[in-house]
N, C-alpha and C positions, 0 to 999 in steps of 0.2 A: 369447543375450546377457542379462547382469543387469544391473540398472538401479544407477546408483553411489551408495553409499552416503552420505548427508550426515552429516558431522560435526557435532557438536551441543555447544557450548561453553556451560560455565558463566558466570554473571555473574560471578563471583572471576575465573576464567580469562582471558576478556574485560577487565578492568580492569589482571591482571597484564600482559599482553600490549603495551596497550596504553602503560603506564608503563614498561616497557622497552622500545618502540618510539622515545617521545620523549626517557628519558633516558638511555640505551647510548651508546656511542659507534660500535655498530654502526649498520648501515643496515635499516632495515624489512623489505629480503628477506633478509639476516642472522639476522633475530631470527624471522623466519618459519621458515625453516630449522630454526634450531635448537628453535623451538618443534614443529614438523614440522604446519605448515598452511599454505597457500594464502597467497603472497605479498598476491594482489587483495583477498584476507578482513581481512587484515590491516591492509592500505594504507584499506579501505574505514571499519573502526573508528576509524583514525586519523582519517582524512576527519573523519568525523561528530563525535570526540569535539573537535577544532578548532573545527570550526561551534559544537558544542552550546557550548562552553567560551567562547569570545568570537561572538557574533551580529554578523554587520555585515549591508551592504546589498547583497552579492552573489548575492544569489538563492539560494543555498542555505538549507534547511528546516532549520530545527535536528527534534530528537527529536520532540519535543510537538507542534509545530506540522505535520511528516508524519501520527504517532495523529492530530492533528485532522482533515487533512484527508481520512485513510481513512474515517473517522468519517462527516465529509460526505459523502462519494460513496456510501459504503452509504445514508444517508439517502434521499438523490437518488434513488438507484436503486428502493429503498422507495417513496416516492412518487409515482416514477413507474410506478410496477407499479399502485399504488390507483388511478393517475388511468387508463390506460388500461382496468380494470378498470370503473370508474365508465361510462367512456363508451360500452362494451362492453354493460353492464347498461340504460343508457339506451335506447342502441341498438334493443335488443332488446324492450325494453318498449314501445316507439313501435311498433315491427312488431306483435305480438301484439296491440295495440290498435286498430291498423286507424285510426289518426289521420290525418287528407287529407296529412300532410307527406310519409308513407312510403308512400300511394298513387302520394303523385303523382312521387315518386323511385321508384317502380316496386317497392318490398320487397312481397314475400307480405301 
């Protein structure tokens, strides 16, 4: 079995697509078709370039504000690698020094 190949669309491409999507008189899996990609691909650019284009209060992310919040969560994740890291090295330091706290929790 081989694993399926992802298409890889330009930014021109992507924007042409997307502006015969909203002003064709065809329908979205129409203009998919004939563009020959993925109805969902298509329907999904449309989604996002909607949201990016007027922002309301529906809960949907526009662009910038998803990069931010991947942004975030790598951070997060960073952070939280140093702090168990940190506590790890404490840890460890309190054992090798034989300090009564880690006596008397029983470490080496």
């Amino acid at each position: 079995m081989s694993a399926k190949v992802r298409k890889e669309y330009t930014p021109e491409q992507k924007a042409e697509a997307i502006r015969m999507a909203l002003s064709s008189e065809q329908s979205v899996s129409e203009v998919a078709r004939t563009l020959d990609m993925a109805e969902s691909t298509l329907n999904r650019w449309v989604h996002q370039h909607k949201v990016d284009s007027h922002p309301s209060d529906t809960g949907a992310l526009t662009t910038s504000e998803r990069q931010e919040l991947h942004r975030l969560r790598r951070e997060v994740k960073q952070l939280q690698m140093e702090r168990d890291f940190i506590k790890k090295a404490a840890a460890w330091r309190c054992c090798i020094s034989k300090s009564p706290c880690c006596v008397m929790k029983g470490f080496p």
